[in-house]
N, C-alpha and C positions, 0 to 999 in steps of 0.2 A: 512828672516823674517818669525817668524811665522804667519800661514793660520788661517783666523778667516773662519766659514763658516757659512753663514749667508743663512735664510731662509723667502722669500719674499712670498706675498699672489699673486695671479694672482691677475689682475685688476686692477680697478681702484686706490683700496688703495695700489697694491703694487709699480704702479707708481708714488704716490704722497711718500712713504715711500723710494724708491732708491734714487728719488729727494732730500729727506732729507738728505741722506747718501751722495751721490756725492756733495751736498751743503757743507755737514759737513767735506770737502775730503777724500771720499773713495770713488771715480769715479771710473766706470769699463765702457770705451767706447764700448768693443762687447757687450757690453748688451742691447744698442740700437741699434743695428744693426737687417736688418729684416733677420732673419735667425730661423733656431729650433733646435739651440741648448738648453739644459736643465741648463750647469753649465758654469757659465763666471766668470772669475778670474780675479785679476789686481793682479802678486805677489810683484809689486814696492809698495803698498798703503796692503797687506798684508789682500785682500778681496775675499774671492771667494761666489759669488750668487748662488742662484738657485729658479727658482718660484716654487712654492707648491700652490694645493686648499687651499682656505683661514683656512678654518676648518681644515688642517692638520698640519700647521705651528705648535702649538703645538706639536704634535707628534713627528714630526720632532727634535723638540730640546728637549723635553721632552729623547728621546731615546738615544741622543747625534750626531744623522747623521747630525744635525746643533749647532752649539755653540752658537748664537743666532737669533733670531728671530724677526716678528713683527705681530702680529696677535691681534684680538679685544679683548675687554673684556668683553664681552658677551662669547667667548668659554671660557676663563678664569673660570667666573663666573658658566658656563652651567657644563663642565665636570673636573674643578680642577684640570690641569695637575701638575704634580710634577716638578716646575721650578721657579724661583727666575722671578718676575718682578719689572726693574729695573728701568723704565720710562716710564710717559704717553709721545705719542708723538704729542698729538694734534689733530691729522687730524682723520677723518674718523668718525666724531661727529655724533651719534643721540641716540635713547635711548631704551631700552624697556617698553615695555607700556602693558596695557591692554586697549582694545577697544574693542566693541560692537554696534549695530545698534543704531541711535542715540535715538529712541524711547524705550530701553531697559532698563530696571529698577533692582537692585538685588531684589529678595526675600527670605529672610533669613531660610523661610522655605523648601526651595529648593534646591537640591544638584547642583552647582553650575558647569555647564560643560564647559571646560576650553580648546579648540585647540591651540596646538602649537606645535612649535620642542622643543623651553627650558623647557622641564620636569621640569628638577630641579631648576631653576630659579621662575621656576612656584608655583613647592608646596612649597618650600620657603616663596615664595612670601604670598600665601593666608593662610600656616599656622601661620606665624606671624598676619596675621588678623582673624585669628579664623574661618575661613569659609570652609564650607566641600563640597571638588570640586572631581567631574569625570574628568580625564586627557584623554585629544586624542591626540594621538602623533599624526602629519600630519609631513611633510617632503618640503613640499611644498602648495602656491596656499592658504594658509592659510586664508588668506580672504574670500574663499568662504563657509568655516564652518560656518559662522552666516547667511548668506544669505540664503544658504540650510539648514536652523536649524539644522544642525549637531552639534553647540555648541551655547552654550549662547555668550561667550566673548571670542577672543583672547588675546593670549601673542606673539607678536612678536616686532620685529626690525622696529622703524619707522625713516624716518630721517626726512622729507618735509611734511608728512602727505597725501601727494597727491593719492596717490592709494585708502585710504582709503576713503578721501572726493568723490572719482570717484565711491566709492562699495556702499556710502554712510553710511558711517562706523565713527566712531569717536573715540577719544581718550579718556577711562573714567578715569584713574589712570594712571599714570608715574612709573615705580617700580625703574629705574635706569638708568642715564645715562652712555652712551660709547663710546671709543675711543680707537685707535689703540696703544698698548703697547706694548714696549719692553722689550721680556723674554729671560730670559740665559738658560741652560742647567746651573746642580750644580755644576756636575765636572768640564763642561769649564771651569766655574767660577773662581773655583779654580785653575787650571791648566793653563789659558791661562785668568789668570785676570787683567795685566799689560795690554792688547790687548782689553781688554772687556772695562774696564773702560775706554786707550781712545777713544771708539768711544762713551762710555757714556757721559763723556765730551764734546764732540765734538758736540753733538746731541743736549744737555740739552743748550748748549749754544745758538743755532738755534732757541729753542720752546721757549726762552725766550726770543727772540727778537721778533718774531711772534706774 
């Protein structure tokens, strides 16, 4: 049978995403097993795993080292990888936002300073509203640019809001909700699309009963 080779996020979202896959049958039991290995196979169910940093999933199946994947739509959106997305799968729900201290106001006469990782999500964001912003890439801890007036307002990933009500921070603007999707590599696609599609099948039928 041919090898599909699928590319998992470490974490939380990649264990609620195998769950989906071993739901959908394509269980690979040494992958729960407590061990370190990198690559777990089942070749009866025609699966082989391997976890990736969330942010590299992408990558990974962009380049073809996996046929498909499961990664957010925030990196989707952030860096456009060249890859067919083929299904939402539900899980790993929150949004991007802008937020700022809750007593902060815009002033349209002021070049508006903007902390975040998603760059382009960002000036996206505020070019379609007309507003002229200083970008600070941060990488992390992003939260603490408004607190230490190093920016006016963040862009980042909230899911509960809780960190933010703790910095005392609020949500001003929603720009986009997201959730964890599944991307193909083009050539798999093509190549190994009898295999693709069914575990797209198999998948879709799951997040519709969900």
């Amino acid at each position: 049978m041919e090898m599909l080779n699928v590319a998992l996020p470490k974490g939380r979202l990649g264990n609620k995403v195998y769950s989906m896959f071993a739901s959908a049958g394509f269980e690979c039991p040494e992958i729960e097993e407590n061990n370190r290995k990198l690559i777990f196979e089942n070749r009866e169910k025609g699966v082989r795993y391997f976890w990736v940093k969330p942010s590299d999933v992408a990558i990974y199946v962009e380049r073809g080292a996996a046929d498909i994947g499961a990664c957010g739509k925030d990196i989707l959106l952030e860096y456009e990888p060249d890859v067919y997305e083929l299904l939402d799968l539900g899980v790993g729900k929150c949004r991007i936002a802008v937020a700022a201290k809750k007593d902060f106001s815009y002033d349209p006469q002021r070049t508006l300073r903007v902390a975040t990782k998603f760059v382009s999500v960002a000036k996206s964001y505020f070019a379609s509203k007309g507003r002229d912003i200083d970008i600070i890439h941060l990488n992390g801890s992003i939260e603490l640019a408004p607190i230490l007036s190093l920016s006016d307002v963040i862009v980042d990933i909230v899911e509960t809001g809780a960190t933010l009500r703790e910095n005392d921070l609020e949500v001003k603007e929603e720009i986009v909700p997201i959730s964890a999707r599944l991307i193909a590599n083009k050539s798999s696609f093509r190549f190994k699309n009898e295999a693709i599609e069914r575990v797209v099948d198999s998948l879709s039928r799951l997040t519709s009963i969900t």
